[in-house]
ROVEX-611508 format. One record per residue (C-alpha): residue number from 1; x, z negated, y negated; residue in three letters. Coordinates in nm, 4 decimals. Example, Ala and Ser with C-alpha at 12.3 -4.5 7.8 and 13.67 -1.06 7.14 Angstrom:
1; 1.2300; -0.7800; 0.4500; Ala
2; 1.3670; -0.7140; 0.1060; Ser
//
This chain:
1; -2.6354; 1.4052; -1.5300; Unk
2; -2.2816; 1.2108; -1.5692; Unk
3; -1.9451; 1.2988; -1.6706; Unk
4; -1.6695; 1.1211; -1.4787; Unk
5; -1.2857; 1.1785; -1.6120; Unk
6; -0.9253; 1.0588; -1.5219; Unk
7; -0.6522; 1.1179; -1.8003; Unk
8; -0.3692; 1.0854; -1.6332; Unk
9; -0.0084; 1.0988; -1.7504; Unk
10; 0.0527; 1.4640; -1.6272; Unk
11; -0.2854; 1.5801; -1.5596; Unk
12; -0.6453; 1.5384; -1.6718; Unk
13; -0.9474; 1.5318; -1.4490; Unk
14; -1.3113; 1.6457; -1.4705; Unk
15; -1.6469; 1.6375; -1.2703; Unk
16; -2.0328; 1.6237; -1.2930; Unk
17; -2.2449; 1.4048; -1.1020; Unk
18; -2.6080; 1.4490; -1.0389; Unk
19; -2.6969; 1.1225; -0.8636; Unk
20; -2.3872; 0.8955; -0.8975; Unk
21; -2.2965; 0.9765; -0.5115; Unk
22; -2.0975; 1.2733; -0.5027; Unk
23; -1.9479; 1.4921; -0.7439; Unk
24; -1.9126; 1.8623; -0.8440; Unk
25; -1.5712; 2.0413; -0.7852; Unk
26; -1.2783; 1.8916; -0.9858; Unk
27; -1.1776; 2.0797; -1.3036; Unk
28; -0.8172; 1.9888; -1.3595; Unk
29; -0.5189; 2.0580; -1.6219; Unk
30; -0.2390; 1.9170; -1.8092; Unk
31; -0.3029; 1.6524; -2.0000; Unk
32; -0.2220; 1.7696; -2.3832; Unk
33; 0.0256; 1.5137; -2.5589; Unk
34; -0.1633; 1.5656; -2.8884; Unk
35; -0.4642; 1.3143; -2.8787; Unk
36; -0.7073; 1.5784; -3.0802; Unk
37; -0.6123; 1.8787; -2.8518; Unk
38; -0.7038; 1.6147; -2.5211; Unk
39; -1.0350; 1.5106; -2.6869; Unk
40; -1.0835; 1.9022; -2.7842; Unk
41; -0.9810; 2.0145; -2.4129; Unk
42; -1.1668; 1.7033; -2.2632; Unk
43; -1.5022; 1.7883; -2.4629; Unk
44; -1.5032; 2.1458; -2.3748; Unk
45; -1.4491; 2.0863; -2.0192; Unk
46; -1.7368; 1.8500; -1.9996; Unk
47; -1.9885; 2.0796; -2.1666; Unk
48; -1.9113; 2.3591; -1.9973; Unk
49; -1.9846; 2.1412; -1.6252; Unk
50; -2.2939; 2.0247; -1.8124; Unk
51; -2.4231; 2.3630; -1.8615; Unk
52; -2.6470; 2.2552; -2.1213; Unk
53; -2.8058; 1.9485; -1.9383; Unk
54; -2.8348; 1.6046; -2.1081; Unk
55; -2.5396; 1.4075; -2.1096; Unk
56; -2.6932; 1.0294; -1.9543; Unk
57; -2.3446; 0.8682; -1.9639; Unk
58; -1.9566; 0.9384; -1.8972; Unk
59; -1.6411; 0.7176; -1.7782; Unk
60; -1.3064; 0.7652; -1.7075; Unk
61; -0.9755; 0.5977; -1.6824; Unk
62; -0.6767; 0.6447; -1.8736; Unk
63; -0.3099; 0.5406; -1.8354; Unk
64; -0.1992; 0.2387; -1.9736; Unk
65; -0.3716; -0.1034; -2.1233; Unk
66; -0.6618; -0.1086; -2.3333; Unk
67; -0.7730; -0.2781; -2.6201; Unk
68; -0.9740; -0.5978; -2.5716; Unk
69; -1.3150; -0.4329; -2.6650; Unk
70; -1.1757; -0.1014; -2.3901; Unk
71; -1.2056; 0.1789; -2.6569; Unk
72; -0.8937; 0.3152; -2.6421; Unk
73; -0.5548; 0.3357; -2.5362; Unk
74; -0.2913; 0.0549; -2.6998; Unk
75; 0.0375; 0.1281; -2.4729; Unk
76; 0.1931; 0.2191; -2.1713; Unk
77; 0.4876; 0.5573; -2.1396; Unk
78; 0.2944; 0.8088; -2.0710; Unk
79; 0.0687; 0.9550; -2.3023; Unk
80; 0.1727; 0.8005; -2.6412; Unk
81; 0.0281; 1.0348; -2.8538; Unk
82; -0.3321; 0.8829; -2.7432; Unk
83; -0.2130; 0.5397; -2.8411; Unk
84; -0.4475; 0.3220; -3.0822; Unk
85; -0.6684; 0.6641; -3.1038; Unk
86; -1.0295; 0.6254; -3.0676; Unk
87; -1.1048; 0.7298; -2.7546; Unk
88; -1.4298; 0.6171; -2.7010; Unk
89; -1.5828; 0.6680; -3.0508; Unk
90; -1.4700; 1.0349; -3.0447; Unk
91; -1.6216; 1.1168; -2.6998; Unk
92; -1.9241; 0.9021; -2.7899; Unk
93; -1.9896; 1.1576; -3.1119; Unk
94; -1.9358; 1.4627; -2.8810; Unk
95; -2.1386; 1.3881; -2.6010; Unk
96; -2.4305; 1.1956; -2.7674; Unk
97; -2.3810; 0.9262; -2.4563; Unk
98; -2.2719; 0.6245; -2.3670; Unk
99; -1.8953; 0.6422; -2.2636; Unk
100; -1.6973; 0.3777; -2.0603; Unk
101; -1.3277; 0.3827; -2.0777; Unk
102; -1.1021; 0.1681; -1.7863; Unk
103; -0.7318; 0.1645; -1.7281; Unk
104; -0.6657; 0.4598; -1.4614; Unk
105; -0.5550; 0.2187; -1.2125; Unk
106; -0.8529; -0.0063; -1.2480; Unk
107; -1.0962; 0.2816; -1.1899; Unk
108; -0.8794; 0.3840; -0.8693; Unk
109; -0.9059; 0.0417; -0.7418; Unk
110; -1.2976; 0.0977; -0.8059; Unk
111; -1.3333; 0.4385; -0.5751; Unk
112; -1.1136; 0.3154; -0.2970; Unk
113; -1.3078; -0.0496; -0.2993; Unk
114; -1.6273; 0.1583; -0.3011; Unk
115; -1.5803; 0.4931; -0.1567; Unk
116; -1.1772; 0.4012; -0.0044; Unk
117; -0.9818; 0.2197; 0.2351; Unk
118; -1.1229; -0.1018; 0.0757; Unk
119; -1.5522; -0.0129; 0.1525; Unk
120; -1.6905; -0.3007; 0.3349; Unk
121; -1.4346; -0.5348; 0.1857; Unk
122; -1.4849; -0.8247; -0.0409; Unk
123; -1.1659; -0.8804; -0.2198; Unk
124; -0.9984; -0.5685; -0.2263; Unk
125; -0.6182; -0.4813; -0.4616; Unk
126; -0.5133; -0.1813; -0.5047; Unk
127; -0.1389; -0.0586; -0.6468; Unk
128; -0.0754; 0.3119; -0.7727; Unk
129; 0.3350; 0.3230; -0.6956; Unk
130; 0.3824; 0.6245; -0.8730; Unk
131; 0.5852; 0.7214; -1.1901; Unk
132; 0.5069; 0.3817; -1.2775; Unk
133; 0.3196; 0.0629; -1.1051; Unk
134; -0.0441; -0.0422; -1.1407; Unk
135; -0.3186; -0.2010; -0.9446; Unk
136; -0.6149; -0.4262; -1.0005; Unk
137; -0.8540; -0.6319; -0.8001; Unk
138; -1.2394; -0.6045; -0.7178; Unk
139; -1.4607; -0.8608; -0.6006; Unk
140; -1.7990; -0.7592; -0.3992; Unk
141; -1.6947; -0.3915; -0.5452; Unk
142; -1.6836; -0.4597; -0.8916; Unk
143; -1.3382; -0.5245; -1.1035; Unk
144; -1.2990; -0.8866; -1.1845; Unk
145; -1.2621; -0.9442; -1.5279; Unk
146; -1.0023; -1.0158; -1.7682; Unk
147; -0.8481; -1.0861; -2.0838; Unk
148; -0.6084; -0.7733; -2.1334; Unk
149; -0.6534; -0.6168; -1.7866; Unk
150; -0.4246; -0.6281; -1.5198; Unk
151; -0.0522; -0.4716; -1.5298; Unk
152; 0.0909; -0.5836; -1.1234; Unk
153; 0.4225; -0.3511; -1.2115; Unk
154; 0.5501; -0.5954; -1.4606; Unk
155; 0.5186; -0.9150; -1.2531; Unk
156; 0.8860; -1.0274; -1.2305; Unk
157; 1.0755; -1.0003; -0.8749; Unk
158; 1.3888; -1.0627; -0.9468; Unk
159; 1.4781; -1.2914; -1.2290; Unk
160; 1.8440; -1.3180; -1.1390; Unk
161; 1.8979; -0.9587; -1.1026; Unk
162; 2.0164; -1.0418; -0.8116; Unk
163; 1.8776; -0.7952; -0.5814; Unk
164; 1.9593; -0.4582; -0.7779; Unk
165; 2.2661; -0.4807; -1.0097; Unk
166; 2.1417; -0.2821; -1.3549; Unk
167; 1.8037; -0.1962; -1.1987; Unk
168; 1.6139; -0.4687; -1.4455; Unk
169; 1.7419; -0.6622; -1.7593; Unk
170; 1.3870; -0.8969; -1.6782; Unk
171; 1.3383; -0.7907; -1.2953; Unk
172; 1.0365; -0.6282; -1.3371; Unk
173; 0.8861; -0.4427; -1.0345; Unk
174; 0.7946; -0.1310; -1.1928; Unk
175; 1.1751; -0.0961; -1.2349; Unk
176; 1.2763; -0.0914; -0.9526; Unk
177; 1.0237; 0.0673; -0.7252; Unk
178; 0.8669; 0.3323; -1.0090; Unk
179; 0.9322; 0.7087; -0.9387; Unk
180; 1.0648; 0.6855; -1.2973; Unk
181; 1.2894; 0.4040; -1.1990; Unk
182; 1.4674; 0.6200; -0.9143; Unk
183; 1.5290; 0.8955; -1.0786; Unk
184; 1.6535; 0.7828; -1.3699; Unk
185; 1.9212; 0.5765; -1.1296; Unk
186; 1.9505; 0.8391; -0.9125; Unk
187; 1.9493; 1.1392; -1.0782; Unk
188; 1.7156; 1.3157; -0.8589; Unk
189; 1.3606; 1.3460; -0.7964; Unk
190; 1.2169; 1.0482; -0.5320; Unk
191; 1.1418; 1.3311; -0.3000; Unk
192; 1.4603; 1.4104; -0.2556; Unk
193; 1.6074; 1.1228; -0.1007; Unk
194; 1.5831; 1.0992; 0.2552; Unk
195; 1.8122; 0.8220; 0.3259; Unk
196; 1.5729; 0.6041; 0.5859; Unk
197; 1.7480; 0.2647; 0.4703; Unk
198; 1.6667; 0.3453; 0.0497; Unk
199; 1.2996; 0.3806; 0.1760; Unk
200; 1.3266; 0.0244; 0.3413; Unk
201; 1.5221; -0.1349; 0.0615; Unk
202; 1.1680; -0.0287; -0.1469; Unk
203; 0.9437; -0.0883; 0.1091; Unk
204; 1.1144; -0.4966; 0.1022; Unk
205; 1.0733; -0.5112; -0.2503; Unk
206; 0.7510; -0.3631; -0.2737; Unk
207; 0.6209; -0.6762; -0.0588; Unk
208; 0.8076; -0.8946; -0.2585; Unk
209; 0.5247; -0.8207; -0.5288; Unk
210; 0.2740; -0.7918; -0.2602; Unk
211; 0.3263; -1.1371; -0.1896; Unk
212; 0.3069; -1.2622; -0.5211; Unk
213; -0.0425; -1.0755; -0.5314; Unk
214; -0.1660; -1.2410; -0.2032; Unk
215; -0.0948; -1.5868; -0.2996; Unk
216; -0.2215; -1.5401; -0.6171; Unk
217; -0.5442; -1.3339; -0.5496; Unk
218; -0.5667; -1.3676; -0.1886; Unk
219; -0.7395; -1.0193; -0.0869; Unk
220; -0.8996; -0.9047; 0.1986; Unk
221; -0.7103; -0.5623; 0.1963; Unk
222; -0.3958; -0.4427; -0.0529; Unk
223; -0.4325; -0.0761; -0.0516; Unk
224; -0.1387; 0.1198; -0.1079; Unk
225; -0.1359; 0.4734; -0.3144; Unk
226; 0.0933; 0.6739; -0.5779; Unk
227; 0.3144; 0.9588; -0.4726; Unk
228; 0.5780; 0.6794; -0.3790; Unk
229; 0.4284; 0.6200; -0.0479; Unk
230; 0.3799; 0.9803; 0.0641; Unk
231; 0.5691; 1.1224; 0.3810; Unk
232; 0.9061; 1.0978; 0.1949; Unk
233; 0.8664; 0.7252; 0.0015; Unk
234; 0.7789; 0.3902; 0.0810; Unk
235; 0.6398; 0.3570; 0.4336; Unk
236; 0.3510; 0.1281; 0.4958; Unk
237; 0.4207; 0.0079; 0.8482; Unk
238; 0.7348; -0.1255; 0.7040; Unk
239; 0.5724; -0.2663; 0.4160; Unk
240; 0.3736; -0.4389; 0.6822; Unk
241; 0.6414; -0.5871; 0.8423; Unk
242; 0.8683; -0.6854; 0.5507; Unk
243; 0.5465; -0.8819; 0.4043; Unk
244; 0.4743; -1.0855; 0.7077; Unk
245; 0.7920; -1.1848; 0.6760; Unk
246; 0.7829; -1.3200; 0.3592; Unk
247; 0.4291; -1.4486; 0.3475; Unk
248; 0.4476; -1.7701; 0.4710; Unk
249; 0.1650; -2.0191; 0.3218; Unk
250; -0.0707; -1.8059; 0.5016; Unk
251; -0.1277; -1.7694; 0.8815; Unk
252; -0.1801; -1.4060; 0.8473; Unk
253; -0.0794; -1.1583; 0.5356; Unk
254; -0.3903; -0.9937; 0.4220; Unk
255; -0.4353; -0.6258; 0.5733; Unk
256; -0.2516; -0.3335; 0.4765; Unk
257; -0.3586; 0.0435; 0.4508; Unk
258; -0.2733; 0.3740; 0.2630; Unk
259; -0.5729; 0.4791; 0.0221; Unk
260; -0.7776; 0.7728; 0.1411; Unk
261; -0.9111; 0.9153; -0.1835; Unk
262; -0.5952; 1.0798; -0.3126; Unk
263; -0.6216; 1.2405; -0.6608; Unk
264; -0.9753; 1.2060; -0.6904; Unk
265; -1.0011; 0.8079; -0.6511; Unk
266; -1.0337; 0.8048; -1.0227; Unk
267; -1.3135; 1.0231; -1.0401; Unk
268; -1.5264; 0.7912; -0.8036; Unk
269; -1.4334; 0.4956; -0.9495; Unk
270; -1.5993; 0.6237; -1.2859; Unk
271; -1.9121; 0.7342; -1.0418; Unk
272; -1.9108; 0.3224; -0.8926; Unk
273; -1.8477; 0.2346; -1.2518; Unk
274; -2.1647; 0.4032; -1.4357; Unk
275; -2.3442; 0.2953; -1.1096; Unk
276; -2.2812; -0.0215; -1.1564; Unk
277; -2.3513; -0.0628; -1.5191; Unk
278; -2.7229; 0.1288; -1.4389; Unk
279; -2.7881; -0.1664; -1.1743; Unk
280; -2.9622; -0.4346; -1.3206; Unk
//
């Protein structure tokens, strides 16, 4: 029996898995700012779906970067109260297990590239546009590796500042298409907007790092999630178009498409994770 989690910024997610296929009901609730209340709340949760039963293994992502040797938490604005705090080590103690800890956005990019939009795929991205920006890439449905993992939402866009007067002192994507971003500008929450031409301003400069992804990773499939690109937010078909545009060294962009797993992608990318680390 496995424990797959997702410690997200505003809420924290919990399942069982039997076989590493499918997974029990989610157990979900806010994610405590105090990092010994999370790992109290976190533990309890987990026991209580394990009902007693023998702990094999557990994974989960967590907002932010990690630390080279992925144990814990080392930045990121959203849940600094679990920054340099031994993740790992404490759940390890608790559960008597193994644990794996990912960024968030990396294990999303794992469900969607296994489970998602991206099955059947061999280079698949994903991007979370969502209070912040994230992504990752998988090759052959496992993450490709790196030094400090990946961070797409601080790739720089616009070094001249040229597109958004006082969005960006560095032009940083995650400035100016985060939910954060707008309403910090805006004064209102992203929902709320319904201009049609704000939407397309985003959509442009969301495939202005799109392209700088595709040239540099050249995917199969970007897939595209975060409460950004819901009904009201960034819409994909002019994503689409806006990257075509712009995409020029290749013949044809690489395909586009929404991700299908919503707040659960997480939780399956832990499942493909464990999975993964069982196969010889």
């Amino acid at each position: 029996m496995y424990i797959l989690f997702d410690i997200g910024g505003t809420n924290t997610r919990v399942v069982r898995s039997n076989d590493l296929k499918v997974f029990s009901d989610v157990v979900k609730y806010e994610t405590p700012k105090d990092f010994a209340e999370g790992i109290s709340k976190l533990v309890a949760t987990a026991q209580r779906l394990a009902g007693g039963e023998y702990i094999e293994a557990a994974a989960g992502g967590i907002a932010g970067p990690l630390d080279a040797k992925k144990t814990m938490a080392v930045g990121g604005p959203n849940i600094p109260g679990y920054h340099e705090k031994p993740l790992k080590s404490e759940l390890e103690s608790h559960f008597g297990a193994p644990v794996h800890i990912e960024n968030d956005a990396s294990m999303g990019t794992l469900g969607e590239a296994n489970f998602g939009a991206g099955k059947g795929y061999r280079v698949v991205v994903y991007m979370t546009i969502s209070t912040g920006v994230g992504g990752a890439q998988t090759v052959n449905g496992a993450l490709s590796s790196s030094s400090k993992g990946f961070e797409p939402g601080w790739q720089i866009i616009d070094a001249g500042n040229t597109l958004c007067s006082g969005c960006s002192e560095y032009g940083y994507l995650i400035d100016y298409i985060s939910g954060a971003s707008v309403e910090k500008r805006h004064g209102k929450k992203p929902y709320e907007i319904t201009d049609k031409d704000f939407w397309e301003n985003k959509a442009r400069l969301l495939a202005y790092g799109l392209n700088n992804l595709a040239v540099i990773w050249s995917p199969d499939i970007i897939i595209l999630g975060g409460s950004m690109m819901k009904t009201i937010g960034i819409p994909v078909e002019s994503v689409r178009r806006c990257l075509k545009e712009v995409l020029h060294i290749f013949s044809e962009p690489p395909i586009i498409e929404k991700a299908v797993l919503g707040d659960e992608l997480g939780l399956y990318g832990a499942m493909a994770y464990i999975a993964q680390k069982k196969t010889p």
